[in-house]
Biopython code that builds the backbone (N, CA, C, O; Angstrom):
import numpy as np
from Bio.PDB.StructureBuilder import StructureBuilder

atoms = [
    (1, "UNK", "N", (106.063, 106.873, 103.521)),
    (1, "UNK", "CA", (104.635, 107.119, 103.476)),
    (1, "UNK", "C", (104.340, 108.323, 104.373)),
    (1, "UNK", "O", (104.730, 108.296, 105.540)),
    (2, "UNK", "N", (103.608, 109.479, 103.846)),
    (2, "UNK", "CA", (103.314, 110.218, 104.471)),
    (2, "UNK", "C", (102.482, 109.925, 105.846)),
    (2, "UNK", "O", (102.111, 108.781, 106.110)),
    (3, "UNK", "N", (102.221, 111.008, 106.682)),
    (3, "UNK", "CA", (101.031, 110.969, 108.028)),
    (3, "UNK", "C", (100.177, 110.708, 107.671)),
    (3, "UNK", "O", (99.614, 109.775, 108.243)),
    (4, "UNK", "N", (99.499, 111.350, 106.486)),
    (4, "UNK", "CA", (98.248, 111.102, 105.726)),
    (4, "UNK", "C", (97.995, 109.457, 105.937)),
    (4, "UNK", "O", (97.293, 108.802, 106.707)),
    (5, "UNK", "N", (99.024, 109.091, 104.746)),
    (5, "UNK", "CA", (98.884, 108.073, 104.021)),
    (5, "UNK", "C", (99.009, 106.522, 105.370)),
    (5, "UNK", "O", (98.364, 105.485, 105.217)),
    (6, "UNK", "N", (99.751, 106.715, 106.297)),
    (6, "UNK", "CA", (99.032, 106.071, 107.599)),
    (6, "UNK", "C", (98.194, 105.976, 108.119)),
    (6, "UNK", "O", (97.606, 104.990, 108.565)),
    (7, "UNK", "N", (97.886, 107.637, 108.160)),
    (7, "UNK", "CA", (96.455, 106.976, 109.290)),
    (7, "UNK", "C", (95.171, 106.497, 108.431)),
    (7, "UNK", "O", (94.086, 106.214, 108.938)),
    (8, "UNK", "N", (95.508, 106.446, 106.872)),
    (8, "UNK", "CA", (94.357, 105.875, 105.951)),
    (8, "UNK", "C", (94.670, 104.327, 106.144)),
    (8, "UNK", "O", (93.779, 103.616, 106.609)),
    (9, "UNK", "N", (95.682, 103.877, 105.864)),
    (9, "UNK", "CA", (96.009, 102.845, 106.509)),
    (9, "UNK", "C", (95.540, 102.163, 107.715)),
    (9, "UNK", "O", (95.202, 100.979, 107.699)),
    (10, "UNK", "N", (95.511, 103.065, 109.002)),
    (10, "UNK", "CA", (95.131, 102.321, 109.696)),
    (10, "UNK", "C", (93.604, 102.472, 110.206)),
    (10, "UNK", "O", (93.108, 102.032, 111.243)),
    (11, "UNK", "N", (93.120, 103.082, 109.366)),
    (11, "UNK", "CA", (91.656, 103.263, 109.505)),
    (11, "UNK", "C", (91.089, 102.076, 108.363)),
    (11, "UNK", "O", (89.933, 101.667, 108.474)),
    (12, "UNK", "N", (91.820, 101.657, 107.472)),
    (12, "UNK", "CA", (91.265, 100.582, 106.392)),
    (12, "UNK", "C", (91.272, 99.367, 107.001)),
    (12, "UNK", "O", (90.208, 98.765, 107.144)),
    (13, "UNK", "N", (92.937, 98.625, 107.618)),
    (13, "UNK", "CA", (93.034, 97.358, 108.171)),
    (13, "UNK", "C", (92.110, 97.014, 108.633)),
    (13, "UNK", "O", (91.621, 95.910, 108.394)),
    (14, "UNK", "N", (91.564, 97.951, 109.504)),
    (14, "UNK", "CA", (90.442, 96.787, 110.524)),
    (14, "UNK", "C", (88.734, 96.650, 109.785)),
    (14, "UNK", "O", (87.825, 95.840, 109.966)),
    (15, "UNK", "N", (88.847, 97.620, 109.083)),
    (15, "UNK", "CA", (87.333, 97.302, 107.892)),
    (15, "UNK", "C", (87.672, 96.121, 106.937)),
    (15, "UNK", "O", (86.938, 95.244, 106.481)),
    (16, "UNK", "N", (89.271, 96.404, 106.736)),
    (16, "UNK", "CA", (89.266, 95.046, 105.830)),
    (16, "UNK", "C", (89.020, 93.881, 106.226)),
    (16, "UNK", "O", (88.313, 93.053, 105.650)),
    (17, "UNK", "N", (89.725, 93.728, 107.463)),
    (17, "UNK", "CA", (89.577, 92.355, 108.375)),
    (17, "UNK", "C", (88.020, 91.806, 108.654)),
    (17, "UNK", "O", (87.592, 90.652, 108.684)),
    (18, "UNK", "N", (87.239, 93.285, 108.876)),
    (18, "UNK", "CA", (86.153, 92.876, 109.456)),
    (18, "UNK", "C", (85.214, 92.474, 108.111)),
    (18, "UNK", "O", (84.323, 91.636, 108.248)),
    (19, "UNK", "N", (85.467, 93.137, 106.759)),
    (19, "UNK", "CA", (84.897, 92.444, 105.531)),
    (19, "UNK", "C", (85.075, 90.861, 105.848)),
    (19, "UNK", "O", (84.186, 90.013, 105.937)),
    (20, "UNK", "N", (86.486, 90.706, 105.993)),
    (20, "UNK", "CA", (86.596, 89.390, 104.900)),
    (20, "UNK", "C", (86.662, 88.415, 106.266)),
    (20, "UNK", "O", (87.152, 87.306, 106.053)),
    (21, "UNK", "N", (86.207, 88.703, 107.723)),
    (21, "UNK", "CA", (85.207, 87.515, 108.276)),
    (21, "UNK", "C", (83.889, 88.004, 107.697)),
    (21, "UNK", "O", (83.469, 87.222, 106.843)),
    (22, "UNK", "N", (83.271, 88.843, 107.860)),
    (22, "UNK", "CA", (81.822, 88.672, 107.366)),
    (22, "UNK", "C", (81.673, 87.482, 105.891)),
    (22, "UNK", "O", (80.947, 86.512, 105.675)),
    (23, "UNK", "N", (82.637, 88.091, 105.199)),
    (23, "UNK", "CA", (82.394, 86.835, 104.228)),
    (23, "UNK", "C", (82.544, 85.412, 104.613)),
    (23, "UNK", "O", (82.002, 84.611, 103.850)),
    (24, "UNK", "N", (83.083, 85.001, 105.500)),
    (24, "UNK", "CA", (83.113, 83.093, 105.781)),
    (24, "UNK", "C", (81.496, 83.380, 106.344)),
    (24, "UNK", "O", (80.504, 82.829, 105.867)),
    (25, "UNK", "N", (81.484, 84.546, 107.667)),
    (25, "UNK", "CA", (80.038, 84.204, 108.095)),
    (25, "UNK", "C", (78.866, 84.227, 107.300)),
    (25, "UNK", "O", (77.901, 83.674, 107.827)),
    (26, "UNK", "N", (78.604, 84.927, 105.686)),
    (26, "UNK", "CA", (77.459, 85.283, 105.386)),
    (26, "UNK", "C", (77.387, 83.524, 104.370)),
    (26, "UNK", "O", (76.325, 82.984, 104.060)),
    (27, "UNK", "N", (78.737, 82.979, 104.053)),
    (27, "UNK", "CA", (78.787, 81.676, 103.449)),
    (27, "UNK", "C", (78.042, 80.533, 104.172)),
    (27, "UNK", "O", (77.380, 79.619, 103.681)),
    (28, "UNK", "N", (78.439, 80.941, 106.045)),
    (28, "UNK", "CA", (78.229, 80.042, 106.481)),
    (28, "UNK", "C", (76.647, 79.886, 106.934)),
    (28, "UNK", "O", (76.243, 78.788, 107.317)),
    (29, "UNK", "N", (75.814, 80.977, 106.876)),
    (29, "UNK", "CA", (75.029, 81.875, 107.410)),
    (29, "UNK", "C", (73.688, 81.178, 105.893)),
    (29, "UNK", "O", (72.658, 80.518, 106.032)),
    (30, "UNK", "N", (74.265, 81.645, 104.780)),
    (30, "UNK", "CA", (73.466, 81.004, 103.657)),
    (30, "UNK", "C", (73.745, 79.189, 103.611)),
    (30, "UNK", "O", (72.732, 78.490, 103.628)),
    (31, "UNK", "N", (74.879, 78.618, 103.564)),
    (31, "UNK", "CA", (74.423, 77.413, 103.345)),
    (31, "UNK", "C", (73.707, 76.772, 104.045)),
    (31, "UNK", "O", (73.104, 75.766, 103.670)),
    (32, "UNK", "N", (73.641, 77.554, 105.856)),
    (32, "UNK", "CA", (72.853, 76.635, 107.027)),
    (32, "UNK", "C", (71.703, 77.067, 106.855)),
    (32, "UNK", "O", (70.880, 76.703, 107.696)),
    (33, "UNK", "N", (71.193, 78.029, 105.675)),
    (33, "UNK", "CA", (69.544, 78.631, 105.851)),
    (33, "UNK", "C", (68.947, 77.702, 104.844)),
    (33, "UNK", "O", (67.932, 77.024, 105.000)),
    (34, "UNK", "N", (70.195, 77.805, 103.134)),
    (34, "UNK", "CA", (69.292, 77.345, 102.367)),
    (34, "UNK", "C", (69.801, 75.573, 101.919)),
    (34, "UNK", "O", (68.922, 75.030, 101.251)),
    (35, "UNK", "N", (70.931, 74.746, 102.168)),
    (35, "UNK", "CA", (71.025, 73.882, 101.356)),
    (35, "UNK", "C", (70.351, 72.840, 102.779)),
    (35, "UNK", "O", (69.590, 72.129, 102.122)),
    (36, "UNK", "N", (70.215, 72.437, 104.003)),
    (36, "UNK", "CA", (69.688, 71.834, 104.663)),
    (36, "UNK", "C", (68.200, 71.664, 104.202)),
    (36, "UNK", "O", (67.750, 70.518, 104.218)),
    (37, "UNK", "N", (67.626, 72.392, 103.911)),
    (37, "UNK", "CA", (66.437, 72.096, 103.770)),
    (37, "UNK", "C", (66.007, 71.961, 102.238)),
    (37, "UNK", "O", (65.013, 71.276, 101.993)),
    (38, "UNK", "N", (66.781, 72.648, 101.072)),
    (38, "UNK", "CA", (66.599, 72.347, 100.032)),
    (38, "UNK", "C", (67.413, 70.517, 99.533)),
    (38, "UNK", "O", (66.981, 69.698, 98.721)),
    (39, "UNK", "N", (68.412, 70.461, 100.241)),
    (39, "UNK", "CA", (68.872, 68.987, 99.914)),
    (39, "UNK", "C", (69.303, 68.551, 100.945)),
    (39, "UNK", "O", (70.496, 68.249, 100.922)),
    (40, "UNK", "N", (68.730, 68.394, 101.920)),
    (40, "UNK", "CA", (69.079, 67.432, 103.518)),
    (40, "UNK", "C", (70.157, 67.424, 103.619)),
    (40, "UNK", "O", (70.547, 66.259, 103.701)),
    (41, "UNK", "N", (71.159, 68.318, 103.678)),
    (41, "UNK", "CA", (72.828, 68.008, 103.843)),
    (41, "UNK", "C", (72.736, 68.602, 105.064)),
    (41, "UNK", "O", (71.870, 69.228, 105.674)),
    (42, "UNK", "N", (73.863, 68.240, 105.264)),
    (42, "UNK", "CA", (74.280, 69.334, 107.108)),
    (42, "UNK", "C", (74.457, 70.628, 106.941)),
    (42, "UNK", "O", (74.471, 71.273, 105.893)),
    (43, "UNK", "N", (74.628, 71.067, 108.333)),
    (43, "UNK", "CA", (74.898, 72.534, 108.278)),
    (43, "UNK", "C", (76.191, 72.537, 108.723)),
    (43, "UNK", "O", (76.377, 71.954, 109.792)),
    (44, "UNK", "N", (77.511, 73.239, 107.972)),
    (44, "UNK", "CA", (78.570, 73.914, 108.009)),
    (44, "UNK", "C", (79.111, 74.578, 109.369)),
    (44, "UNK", "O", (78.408, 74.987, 110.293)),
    (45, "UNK", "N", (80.259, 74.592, 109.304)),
    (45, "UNK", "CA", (80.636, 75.697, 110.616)),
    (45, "UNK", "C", (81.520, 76.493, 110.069)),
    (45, "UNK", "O", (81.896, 76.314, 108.911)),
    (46, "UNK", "N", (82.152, 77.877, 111.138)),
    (46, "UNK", "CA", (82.761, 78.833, 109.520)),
    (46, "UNK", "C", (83.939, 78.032, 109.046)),
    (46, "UNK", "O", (84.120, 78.137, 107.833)),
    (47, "UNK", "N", (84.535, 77.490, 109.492)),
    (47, "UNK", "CA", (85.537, 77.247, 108.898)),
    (47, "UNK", "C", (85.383, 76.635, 107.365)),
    (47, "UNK", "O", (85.739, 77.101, 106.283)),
    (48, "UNK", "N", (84.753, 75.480, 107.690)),
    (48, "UNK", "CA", (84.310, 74.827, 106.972)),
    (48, "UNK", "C", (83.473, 75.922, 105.372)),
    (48, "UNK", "O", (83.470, 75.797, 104.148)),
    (49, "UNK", "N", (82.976, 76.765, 106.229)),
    (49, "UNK", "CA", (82.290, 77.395, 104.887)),
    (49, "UNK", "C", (83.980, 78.354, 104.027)),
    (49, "UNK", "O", (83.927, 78.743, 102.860)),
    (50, "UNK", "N", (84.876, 78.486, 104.642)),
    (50, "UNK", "CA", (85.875, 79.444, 104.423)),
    (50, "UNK", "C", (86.067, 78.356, 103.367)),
    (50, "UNK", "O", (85.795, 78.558, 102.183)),
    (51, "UNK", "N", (86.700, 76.814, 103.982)),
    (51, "UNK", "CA", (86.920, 76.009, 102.697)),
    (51, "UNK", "C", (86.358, 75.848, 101.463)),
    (51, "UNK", "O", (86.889, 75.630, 100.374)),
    (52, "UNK", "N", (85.048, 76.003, 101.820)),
    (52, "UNK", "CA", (84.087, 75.360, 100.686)),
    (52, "UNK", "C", (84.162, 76.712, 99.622)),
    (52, "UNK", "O", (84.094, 76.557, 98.402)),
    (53, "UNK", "N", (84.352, 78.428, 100.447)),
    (53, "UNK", "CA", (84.377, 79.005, 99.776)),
    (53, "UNK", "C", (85.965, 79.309, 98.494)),
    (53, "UNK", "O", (85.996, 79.797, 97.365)),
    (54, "UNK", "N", (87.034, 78.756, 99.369)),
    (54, "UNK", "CA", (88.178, 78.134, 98.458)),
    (54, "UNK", "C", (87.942, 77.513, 97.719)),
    (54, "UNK", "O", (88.120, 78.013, 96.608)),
    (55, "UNK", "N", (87.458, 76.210, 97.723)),
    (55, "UNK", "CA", (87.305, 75.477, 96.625)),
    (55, "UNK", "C", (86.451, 75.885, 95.488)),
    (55, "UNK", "O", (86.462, 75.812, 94.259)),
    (56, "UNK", "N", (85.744, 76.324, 96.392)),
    (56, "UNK", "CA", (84.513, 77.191, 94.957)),
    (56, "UNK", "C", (85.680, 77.810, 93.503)),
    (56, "UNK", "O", (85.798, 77.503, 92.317)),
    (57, "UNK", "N", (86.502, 79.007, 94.626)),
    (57, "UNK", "CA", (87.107, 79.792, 94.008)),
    (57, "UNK", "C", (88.411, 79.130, 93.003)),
    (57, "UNK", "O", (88.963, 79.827, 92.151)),
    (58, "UNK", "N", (88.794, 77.668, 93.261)),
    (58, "UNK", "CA", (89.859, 77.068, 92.947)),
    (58, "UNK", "C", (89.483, 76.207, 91.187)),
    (58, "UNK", "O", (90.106, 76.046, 90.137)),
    (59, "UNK", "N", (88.041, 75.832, 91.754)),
    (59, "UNK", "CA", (87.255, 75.314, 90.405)),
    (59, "UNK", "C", (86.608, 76.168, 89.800)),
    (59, "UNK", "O", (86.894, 75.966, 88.619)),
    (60, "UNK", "N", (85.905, 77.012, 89.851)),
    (60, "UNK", "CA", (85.005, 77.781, 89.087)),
    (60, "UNK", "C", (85.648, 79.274, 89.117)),
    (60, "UNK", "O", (85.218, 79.877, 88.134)),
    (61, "UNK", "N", (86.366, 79.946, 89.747)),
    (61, "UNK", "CA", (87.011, 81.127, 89.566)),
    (61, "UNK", "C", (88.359, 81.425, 89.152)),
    (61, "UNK", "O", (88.487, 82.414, 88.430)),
    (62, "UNK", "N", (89.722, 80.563, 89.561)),
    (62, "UNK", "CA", (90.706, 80.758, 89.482)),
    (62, "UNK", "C", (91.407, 81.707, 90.502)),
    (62, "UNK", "O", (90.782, 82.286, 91.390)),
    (63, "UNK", "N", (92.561, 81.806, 90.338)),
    (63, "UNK", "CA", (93.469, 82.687, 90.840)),
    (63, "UNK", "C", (93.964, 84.096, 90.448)),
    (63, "UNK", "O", (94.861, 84.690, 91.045)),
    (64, "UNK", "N", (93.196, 84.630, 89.239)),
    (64, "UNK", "CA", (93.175, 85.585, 88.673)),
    (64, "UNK", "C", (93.023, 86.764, 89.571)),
    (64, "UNK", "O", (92.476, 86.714, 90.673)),
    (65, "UNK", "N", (93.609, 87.965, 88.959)),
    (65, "UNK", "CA", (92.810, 89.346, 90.069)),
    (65, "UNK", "C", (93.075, 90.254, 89.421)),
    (65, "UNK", "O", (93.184, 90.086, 88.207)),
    (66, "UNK", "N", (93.278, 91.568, 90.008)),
    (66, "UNK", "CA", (93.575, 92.756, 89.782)),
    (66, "UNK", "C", (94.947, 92.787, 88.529)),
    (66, "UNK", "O", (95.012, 93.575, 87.586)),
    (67, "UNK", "N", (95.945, 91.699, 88.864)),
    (67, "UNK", "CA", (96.882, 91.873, 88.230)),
    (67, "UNK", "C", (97.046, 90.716, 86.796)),
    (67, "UNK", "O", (98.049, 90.251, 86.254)),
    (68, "UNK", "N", (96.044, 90.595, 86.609)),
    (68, "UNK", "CA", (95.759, 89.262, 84.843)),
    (68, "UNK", "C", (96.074, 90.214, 83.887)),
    (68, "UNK", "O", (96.620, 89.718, 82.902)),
    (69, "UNK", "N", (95.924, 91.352, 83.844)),
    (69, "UNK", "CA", (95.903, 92.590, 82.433)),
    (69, "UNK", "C", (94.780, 93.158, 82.591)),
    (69, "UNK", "O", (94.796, 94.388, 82.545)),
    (70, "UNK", "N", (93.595, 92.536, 82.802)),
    (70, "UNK", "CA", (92.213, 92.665, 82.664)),
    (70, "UNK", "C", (91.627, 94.300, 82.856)),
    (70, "UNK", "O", (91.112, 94.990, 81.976)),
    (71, "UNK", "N", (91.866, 94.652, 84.205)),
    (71, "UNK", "CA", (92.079, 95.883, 84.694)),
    (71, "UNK", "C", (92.648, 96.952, 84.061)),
    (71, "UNK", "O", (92.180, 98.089, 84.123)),
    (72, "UNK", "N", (93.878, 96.574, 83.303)),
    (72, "UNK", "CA", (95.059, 97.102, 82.585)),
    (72, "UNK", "C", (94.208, 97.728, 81.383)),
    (72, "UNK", "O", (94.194, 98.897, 80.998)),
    (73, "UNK", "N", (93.668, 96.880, 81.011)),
    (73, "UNK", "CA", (92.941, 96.790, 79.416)),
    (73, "UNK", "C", (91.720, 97.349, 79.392)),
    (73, "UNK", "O", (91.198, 97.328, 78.277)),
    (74, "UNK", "N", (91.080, 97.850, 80.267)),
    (74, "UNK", "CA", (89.842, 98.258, 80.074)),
    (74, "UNK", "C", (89.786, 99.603, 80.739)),
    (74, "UNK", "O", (88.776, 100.307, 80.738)),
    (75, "UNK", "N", (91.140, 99.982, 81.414)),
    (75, "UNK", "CA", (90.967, 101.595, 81.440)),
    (75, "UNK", "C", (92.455, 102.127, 80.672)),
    (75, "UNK", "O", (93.116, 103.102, 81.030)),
    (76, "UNK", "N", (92.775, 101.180, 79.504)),
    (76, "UNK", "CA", (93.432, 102.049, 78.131)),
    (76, "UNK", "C", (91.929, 102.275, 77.366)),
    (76, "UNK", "O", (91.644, 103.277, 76.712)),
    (77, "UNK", "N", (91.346, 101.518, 77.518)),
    (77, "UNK", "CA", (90.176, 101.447, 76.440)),
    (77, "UNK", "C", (89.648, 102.783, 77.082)),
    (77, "UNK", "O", (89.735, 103.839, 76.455)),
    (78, "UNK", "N", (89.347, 102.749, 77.775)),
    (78, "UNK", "CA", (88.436, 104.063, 78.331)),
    (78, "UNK", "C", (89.451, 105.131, 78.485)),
    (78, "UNK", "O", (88.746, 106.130, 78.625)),
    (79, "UNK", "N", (90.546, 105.474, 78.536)),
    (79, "UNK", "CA", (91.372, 106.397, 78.109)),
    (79, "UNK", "C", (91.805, 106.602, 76.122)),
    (79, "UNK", "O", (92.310, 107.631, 75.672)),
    (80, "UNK", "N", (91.497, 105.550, 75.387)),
    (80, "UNK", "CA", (91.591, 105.983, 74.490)),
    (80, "UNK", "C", (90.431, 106.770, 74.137)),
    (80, "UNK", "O", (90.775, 107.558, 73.255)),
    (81, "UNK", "N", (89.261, 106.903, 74.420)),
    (81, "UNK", "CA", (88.077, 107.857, 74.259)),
    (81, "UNK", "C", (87.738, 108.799, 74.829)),
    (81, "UNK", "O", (86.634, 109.342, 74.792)),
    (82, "UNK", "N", (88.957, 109.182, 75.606)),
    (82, "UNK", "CA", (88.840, 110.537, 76.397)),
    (82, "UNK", "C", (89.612, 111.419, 75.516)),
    (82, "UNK", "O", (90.341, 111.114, 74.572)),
    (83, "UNK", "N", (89.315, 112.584, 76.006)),
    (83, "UNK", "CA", (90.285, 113.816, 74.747)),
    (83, "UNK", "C", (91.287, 114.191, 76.181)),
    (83, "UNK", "O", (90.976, 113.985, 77.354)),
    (84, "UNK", "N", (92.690, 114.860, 75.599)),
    (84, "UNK", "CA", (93.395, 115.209, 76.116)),
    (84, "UNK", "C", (92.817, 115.893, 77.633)),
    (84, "UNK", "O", (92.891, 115.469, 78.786)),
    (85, "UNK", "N", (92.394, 116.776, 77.219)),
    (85, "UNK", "CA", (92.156, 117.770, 78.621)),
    (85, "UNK", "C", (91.132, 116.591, 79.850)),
    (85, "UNK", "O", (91.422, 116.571, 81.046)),
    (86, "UNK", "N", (89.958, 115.697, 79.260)),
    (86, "UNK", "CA", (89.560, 114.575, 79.913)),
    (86, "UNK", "C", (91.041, 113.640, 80.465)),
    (86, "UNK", "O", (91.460, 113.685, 81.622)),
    (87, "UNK", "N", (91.572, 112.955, 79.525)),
    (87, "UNK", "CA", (93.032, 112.715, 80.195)),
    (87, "UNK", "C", (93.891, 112.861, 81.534)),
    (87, "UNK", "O", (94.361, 112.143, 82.417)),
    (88, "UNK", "N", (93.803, 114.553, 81.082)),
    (88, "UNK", "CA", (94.582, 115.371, 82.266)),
    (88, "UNK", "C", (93.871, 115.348, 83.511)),
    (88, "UNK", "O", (94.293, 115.008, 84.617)),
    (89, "UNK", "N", (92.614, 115.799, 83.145)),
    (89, "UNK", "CA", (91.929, 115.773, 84.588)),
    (89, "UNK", "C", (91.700, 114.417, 85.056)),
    (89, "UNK", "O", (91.814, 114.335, 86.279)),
    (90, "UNK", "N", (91.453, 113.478, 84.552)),
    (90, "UNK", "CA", (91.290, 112.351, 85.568)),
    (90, "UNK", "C", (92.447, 111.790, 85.826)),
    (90, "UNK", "O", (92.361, 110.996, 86.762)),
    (91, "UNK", "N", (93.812, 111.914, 85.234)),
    (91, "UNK", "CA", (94.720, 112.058, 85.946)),
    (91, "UNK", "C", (95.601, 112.482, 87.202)),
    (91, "UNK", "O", (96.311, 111.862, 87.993)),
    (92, "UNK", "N", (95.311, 113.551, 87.066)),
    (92, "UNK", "CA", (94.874, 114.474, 88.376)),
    (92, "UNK", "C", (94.162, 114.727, 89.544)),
    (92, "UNK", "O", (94.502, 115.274, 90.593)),
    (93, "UNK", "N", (92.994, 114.175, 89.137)),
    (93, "UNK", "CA", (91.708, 113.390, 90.133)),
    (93, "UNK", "C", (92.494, 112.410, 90.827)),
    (93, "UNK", "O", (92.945, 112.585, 91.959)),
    (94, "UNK", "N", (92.658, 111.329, 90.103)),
    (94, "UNK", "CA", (93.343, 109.707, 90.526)),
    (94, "UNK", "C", (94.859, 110.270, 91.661)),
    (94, "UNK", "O", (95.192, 109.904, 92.788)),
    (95, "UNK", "N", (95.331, 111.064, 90.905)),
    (95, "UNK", "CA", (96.768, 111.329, 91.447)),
    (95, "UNK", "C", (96.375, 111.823, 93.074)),
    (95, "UNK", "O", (96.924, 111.287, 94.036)),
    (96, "UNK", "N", (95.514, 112.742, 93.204)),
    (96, "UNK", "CA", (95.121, 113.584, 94.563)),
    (96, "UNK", "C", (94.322, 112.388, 94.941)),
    (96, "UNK", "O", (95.108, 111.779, 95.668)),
    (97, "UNK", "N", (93.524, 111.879, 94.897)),
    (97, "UNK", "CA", (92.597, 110.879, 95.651)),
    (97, "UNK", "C", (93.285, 109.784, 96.281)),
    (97, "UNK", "O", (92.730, 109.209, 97.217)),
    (98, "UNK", "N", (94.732, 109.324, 95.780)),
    (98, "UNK", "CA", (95.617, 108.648, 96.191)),
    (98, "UNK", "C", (96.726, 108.886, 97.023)),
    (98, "UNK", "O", (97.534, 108.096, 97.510)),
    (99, "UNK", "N", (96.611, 110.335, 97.118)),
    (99, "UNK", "CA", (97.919, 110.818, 97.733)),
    (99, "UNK", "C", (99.076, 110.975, 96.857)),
    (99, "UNK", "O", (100.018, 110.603, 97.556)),
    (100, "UNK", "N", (99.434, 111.245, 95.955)),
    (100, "UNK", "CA", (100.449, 110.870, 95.073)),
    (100, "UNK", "C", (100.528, 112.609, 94.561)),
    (100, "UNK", "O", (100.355, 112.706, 93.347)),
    (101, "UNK", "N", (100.703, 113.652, 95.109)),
    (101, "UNK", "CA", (100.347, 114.476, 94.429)),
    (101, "UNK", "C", (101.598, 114.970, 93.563)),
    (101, "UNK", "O", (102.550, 114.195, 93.465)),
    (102, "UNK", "N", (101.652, 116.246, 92.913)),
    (102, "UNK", "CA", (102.816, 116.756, 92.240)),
    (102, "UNK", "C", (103.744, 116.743, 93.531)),
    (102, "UNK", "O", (103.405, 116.904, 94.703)),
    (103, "UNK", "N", (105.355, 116.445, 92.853)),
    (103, "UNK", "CA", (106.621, 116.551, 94.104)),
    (103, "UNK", "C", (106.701, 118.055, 94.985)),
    (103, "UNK", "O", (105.475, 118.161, 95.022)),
    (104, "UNK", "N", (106.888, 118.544, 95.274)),
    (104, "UNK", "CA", (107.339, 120.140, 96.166)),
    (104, "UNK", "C", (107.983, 120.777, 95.106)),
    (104, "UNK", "O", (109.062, 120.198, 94.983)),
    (105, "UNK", "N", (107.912, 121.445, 94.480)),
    (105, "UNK", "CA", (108.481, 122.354, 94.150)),
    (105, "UNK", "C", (109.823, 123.204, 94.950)),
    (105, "UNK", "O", (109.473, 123.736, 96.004)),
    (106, "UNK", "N", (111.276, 123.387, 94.581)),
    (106, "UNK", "CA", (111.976, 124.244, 95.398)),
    (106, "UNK", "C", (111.547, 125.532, 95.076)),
    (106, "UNK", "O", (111.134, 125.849, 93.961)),
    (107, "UNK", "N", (111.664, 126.481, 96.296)),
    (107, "UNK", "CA", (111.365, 127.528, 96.641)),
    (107, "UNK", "C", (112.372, 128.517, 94.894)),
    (107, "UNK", "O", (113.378, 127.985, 94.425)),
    (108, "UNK", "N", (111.924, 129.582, 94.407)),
    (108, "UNK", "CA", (112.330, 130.161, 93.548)),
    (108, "UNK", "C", (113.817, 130.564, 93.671)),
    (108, "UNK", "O", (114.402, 130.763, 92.606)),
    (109, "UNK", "N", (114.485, 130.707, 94.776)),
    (109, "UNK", "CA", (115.607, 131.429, 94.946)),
    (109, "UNK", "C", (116.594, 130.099, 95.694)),
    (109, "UNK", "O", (117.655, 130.378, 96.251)),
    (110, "UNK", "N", (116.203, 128.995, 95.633)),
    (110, "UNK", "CA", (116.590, 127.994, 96.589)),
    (110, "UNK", "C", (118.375, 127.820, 96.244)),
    (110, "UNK", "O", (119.255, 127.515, 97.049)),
    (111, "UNK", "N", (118.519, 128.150, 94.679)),
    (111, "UNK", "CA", (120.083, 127.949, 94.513)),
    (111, "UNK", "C", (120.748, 129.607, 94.753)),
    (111, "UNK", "O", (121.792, 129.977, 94.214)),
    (112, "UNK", "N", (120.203, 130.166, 95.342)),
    (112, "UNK", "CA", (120.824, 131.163, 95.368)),
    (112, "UNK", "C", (121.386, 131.177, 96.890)),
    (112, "UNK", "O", (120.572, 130.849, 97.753)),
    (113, "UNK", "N", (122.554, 131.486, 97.259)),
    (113, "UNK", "CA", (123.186, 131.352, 98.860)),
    (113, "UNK", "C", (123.170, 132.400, 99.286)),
    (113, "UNK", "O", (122.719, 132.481, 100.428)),
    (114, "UNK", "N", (123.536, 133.422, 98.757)),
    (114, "UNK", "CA", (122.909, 134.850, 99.473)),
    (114, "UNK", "C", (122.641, 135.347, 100.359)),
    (114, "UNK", "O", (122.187, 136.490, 100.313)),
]
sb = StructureBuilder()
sb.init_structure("model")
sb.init_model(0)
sb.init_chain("A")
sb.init_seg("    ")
for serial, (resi, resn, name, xyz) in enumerate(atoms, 1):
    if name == "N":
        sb.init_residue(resn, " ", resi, " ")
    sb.init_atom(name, np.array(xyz, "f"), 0.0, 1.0, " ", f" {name:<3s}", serial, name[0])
structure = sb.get_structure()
């Protein structure tokens, strides 16, 4: 992995981390605002909301993600309606925005010992 491609790395980890507590807190944050008073139940603590937000995801969402096809299938679809030169360029876009760019090229004379 390039220098680049680290220090993007380590500038993401800690936004990610800090997303995905905000999510137990905003679970735990809504059920103690709205289900106590709409149906007299208790109020949650995070953990507890982390579970409830598992189970949610275990019955009503699944285990599905990025990698079902789903993703797969809906940007062939949107690449079959692009024309070649559309193609190329968002190819190219995607490739640089990721870091992935064309390999180095050797220098023109590189097999020459000379």
């Amino acid at each position: 992995m390039t220098r680049h491609g680290w220090i993007r790395v380590r500038n993401i980890v800690p936004l990610a981390v800090l997303f995905i507590a905000a999510i137990g807190w905003v679970v735990m944050a809504l059920w103690n605002w709205l289900v106590p008073a709409l149906f007299g139940l208790h109020e949650i603590g995070y953990w507890q909301a982390w579970g409830l937000l598992i189970l949610c995801k275990i019955l009503f969402g699944g285990f599905h993600g990025a990698h079902d096809g789903r993703w797969r299938h809906r940007m062939m679809e949107r690449c079959e309606h692009m024309t070649p030169e559309e193609r190329e360029k968002f190819r190219q876009a995607f490739m640089s925005r990721w870091g992935h760019g064309e390999p180095p090229q050797p220098p023109p004379n590189a097999g020459d010992l000379r």
